[in-house]
N, C-alpha and C positions, 0 to 999 in steps of 0.2 A: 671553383676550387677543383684543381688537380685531383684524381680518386690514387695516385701514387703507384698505381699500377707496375709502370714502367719501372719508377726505383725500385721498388721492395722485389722487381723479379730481380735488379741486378744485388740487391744483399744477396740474396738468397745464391745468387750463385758464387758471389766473390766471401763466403764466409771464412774459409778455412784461410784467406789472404787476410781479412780481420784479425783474426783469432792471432794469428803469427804474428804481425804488427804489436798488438795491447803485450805478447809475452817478451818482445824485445821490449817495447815500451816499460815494462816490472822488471825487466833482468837488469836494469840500473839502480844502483840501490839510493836514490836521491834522498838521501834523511837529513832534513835542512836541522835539526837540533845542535850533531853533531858536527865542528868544524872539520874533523880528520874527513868528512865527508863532501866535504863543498866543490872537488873536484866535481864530482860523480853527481852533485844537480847542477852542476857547468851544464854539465853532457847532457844530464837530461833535459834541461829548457832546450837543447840541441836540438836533438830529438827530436821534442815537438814541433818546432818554432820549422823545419824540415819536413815535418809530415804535413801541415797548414800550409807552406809554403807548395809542395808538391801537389798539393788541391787542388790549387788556384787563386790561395788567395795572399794577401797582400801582407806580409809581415813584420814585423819589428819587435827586436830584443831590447826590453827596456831594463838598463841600469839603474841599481837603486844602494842605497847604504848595504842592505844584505845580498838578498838571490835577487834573482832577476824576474822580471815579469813580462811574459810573452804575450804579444797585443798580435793579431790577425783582422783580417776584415775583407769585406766585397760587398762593393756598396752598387751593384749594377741595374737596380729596382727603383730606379727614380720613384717618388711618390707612395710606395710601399712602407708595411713597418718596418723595423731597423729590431732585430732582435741583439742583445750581447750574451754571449755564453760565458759564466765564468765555471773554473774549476781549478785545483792545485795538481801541481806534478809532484811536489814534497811527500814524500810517506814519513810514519812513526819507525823508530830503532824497532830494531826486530827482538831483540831482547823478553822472555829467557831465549836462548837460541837452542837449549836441551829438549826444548819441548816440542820444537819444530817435527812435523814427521816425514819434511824433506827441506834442502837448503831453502832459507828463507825466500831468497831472490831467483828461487828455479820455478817460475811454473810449472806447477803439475796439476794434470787431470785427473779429477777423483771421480769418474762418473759425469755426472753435469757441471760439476764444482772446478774452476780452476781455483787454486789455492798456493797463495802466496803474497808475501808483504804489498800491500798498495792496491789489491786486484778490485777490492770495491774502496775503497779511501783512500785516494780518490779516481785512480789514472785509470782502473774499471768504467767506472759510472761518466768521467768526464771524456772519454775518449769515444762515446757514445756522440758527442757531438759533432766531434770529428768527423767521423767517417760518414755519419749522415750525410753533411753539409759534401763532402768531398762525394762521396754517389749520386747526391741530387746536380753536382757541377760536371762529374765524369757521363752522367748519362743524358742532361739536355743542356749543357754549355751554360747553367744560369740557374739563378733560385729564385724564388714566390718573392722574398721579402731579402732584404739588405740586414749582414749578419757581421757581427764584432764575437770577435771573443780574448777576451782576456781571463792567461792559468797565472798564477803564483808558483813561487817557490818556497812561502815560508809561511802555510796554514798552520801545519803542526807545530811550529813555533813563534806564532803568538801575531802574526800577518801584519807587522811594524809598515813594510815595505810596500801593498797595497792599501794601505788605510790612508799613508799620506798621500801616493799617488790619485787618487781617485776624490781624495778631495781637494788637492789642486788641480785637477783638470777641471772638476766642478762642471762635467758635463760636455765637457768642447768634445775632447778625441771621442771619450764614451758617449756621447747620447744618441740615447736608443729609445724604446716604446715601451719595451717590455727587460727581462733579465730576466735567463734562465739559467738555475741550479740544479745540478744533478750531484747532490753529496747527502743524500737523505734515505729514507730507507721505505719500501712499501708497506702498509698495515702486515700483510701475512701474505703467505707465498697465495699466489691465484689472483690476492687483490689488489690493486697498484693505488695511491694514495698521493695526493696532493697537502703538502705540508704547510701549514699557516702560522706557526709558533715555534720559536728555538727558543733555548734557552739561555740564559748570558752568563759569562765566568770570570770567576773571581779566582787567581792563583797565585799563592804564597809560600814562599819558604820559611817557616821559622828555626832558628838557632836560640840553642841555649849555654852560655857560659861558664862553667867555675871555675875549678884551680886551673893556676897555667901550665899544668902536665897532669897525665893519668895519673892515678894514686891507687897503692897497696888498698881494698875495700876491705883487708881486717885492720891493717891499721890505723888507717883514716875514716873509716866509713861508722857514719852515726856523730861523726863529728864536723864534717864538712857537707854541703848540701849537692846531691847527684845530681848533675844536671840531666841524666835520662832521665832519673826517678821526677825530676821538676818536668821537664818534657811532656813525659806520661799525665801527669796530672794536669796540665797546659790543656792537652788534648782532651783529656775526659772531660772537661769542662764544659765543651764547646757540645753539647748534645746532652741533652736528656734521655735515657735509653727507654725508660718505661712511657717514655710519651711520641716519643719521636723529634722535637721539636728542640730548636736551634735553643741555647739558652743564652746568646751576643744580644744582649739591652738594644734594644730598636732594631730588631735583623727584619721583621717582621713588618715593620710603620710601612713600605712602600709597598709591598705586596698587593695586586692587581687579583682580586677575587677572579674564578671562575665563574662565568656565566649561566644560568639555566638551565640553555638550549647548548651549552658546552656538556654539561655535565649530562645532558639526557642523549649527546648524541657517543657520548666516550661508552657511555652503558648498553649503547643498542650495537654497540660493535662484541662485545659479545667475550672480551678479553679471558684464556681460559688460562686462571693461576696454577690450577692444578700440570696441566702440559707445562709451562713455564718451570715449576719447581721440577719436572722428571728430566728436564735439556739442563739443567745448571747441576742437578743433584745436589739438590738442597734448599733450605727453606728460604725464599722470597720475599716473605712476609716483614716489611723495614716501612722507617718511614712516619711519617704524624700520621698520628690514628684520627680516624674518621674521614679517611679518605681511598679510594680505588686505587689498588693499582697503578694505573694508568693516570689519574689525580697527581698520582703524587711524581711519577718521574716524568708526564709531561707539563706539567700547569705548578707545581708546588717547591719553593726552594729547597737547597739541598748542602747537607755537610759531610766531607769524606775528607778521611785521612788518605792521602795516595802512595806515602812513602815514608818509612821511618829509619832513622839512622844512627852509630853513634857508639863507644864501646869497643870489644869483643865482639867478631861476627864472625871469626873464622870456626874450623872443627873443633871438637873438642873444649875444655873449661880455660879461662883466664882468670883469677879475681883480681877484676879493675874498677875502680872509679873513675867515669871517665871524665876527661876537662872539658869534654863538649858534647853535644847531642844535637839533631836537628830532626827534620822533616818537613812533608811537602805536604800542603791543605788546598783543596781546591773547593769551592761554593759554586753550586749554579743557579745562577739567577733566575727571574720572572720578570715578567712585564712592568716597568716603575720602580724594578731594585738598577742600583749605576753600582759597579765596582767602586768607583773614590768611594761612594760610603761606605761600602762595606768595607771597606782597607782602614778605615778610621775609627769603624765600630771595633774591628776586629783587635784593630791595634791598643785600642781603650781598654777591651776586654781581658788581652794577656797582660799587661799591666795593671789591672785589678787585681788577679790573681796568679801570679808571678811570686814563690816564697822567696824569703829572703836568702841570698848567699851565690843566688847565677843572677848573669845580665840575658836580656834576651833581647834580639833583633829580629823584626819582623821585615819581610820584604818584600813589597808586591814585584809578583813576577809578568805575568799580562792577565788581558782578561777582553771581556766584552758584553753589552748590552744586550738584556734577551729582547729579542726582535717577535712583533706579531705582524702579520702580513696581511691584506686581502686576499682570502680566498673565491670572489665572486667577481662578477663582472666579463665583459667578452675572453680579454687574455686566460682566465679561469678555465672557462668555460671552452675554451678551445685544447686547453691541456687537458682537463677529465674527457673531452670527447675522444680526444687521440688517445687518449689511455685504453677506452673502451675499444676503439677502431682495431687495437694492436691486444688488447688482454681480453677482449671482450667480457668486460665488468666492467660497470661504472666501479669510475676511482672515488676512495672514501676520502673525505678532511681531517686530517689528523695533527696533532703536534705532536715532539721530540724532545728528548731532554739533553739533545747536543746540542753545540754551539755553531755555529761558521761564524765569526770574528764582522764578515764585512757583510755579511746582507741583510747588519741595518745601516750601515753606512752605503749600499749603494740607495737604498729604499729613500733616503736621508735626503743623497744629495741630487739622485737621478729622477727623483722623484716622479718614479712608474712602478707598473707591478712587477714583483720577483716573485718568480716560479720555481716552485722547491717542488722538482720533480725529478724524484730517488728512484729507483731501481735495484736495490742489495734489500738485503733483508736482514729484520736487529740480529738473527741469531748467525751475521756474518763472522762473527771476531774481530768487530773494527778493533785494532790497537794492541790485539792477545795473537798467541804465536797460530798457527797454521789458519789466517785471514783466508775467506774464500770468496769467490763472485760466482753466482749461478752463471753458464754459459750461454744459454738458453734466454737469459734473462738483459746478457749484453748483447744479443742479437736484438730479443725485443727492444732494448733501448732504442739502439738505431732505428728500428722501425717507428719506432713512436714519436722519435724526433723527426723522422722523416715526416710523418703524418699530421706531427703539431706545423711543421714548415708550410706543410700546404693548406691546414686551414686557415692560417694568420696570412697566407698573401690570398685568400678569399677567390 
């Protein structure tokens, strides 16, 4: 095994040629949600597909009903493992844009932080692969092991595009040994973490119905039924506040208990609520009772209103009844819950209690399986050592209460281990206005990739 010597002196010298790359890379505003936007992830699967290409390796733009999915590869390690890197070039709407405290899509340096829409979610974290792969090919003509990588274009909305492709390939283009992910996040700054559990989601929009125009609410009101006011009640249903706990008839039947030696190893990491409540400014404390912290938003399902709509929302008073009302629910799942059930519970549920006088449409929007991974075995154990080589700390095991859509469908159908190995940290801002990436921290990626490469070609 390579000791990487040779690479890691050429990061260290070509960094501030990194650094400028990843902020071209964020200065596109690719937000696959929005169509007024589809030019601009054109450009950015560009971009990539450009910079992979400029490495060395072998490219293709893959067409699909939505974005596009960028496939790479160098396969010059006959007999070696075959790694695939996946990651998305999509970012979230930058939305509010008031609160930004510089244009969303400017990187800016705050110190260590650059900060700006996408910088760890994802084209931070994933771009770490990049340039590894391209230093280990700029400085000895060739790599340890034989590498794929496929990004997406449409994580942040609902990754339609790579879930069919990947399972009609069913292994051919993609088979690899191992899959590595970098959209997760380290335990705490110092300690780097290998992640073995995401979460799966359930996302819905519901509408609510009544008259077929806004109505006078002195006139009309008390005698026709609000459909915000039905809304509101729709949603309070769906939680018990003094308990914590979902209150949808069977949300619970598939729920995958925590383990043991889960629960003694989440407590020995030492999670401090009190620091937690001083970075939010405010209280923390949510969630079914009798369980940690950390219980409950990595291992324990979950019900959050994300958006509510409907009415009057401009300055000032209007008295309106409105004709309609809606809002956005998302659930996150655990090990054993599937979205269709929950789409079925849920839709049971507002039709139990639904008053009379609105129609209400429920509508699932996407979702995904929470996924549990192996965290042992050699491919493991080659990524906590390269964590240690480059943080010097052994990497903790940890789960998340995010989702990535496909890494249980590659686990599914590639059937090898996926490596959820993050680099940002939770209190980045994934998906909130001034998003940041430690700087320091995508250097160490690269190194760490560089270092997992050469213990896996052995």
């Amino acid at each position: 095994m390579s000791d990487s010597r040779d690479v890691l002196a050429r990061v260290e010298r070509e960094q501030a040629q990194y650094l400028e790359e990843l902020k071209e890379y964020i200065r596109i505003p690719s937000i696959s949600t929005d169509p007024d936007y589809k030019g601009e992830v054109l450009r950015c699967a560009g971009f990539l597909a450009d910079k992979l290409r400029a490495a060395g390796l072998t490219v293709e733009t893959i067409e699909t009903e939505g974005h596009p999915l960028v496939y790479a590869e160098w396969l010059g390690a006959p007999g070696k493992p075959t790694v695939l890197f996946y990651g998305h070039y999509d970012v979230q709407p930058a939305d509010p844009l008031e609160e930004w405290r510089n244009p969303p899509f400017e990187p800016t340096e705050e110190g260590d932080c650059l900060v700006a829409r996408g910088t760890t979610d994802d084209k931070g974290q994933s771009y770490t692969h990049v340039k590894a792969v391209a230093a280990m090919l700029a400085e000895r003509g060739r790599l340890p092991v034989n590498v794929k990588f496929l990004v997406e274009g449409e994580e942040e909305s609902g990754g339609e595009a790579i879930e069919k492709f990947v399972r009609a390939d069913a292994g051919r283009k993609l088979g690899c040994t191992s899959v590595v992910v970098s959209d997760t996040s380290m335990y705490q700054p110092g300690v780097p973490a290998l992640t073995y559990g995401l979460k799966g989601l359930a996302y819905f929009e519901i509408r609510v119905y009544g008259p077929n125009r806004d109505l006078h609410s002195g006139v009309y009101g008390g005698g026709v039924t609000n459909p915000l006011n039905a809304l509101c009640g729709i949603v309070a249903s769906l939680r018990d506040e003094a308990t914590g706990r979902v209150r949808i008839e069977g949300f619970y039947d598939d729920v995958r208990p925590l383990a043991d030696w889960e629960r003694k190893e989440f407590a020995a990491l030492g999670f401090d609520e009190v620091e937690q409540r001083r970075d939010l400014e405010g209280a923390v404390r949510s969630g079914v009772v009798g369980y940690t912290y950390l219980e409950r938003t990595w291992a324990r399902p979950t019900c959050d209103l994300n958006g509510i709509f409907g009415g009057y929302m401009g300055k000032g008073a209007k008295t309106v009844l409105p004709a309609w009302a809606g809002c956005k629910v998302s659930f996150r799942l655990v090990a054993d819950q599937t979205p269709a059930k929950i789409a079925e519970l849920l839709r049971a549920h507002v039709e139990k209690v639904t008053p009379a006088g609105v129609r209400v449409e429920v509508d699932y929007l996407h979702g995904a399986d929470a996924v549990t991974v192996d965290a042992t075995g050699p491919e493991a154990e080659a990524a906590l050592s390269a964590l240690e080589d480059v943080w010097g700390v052994r990497g903790v095991r940890v789960r998340t209460g995010g989702a990535i859509p496909i890494v249980g469908t590659f686990a599914q159908v590639l059937q090898v281990p996926v490596l959820l190995l993050g680099f940002g940290l939770e209190d980045d801002r994934l998906h909130s206005p001034n998003e940041k990436f430690n700087i320091s921290h995508y250097y160490n990626g690269i190194r760490t990739v560089v270092r997992l490469l050469d213990r896996m070609g052995g």
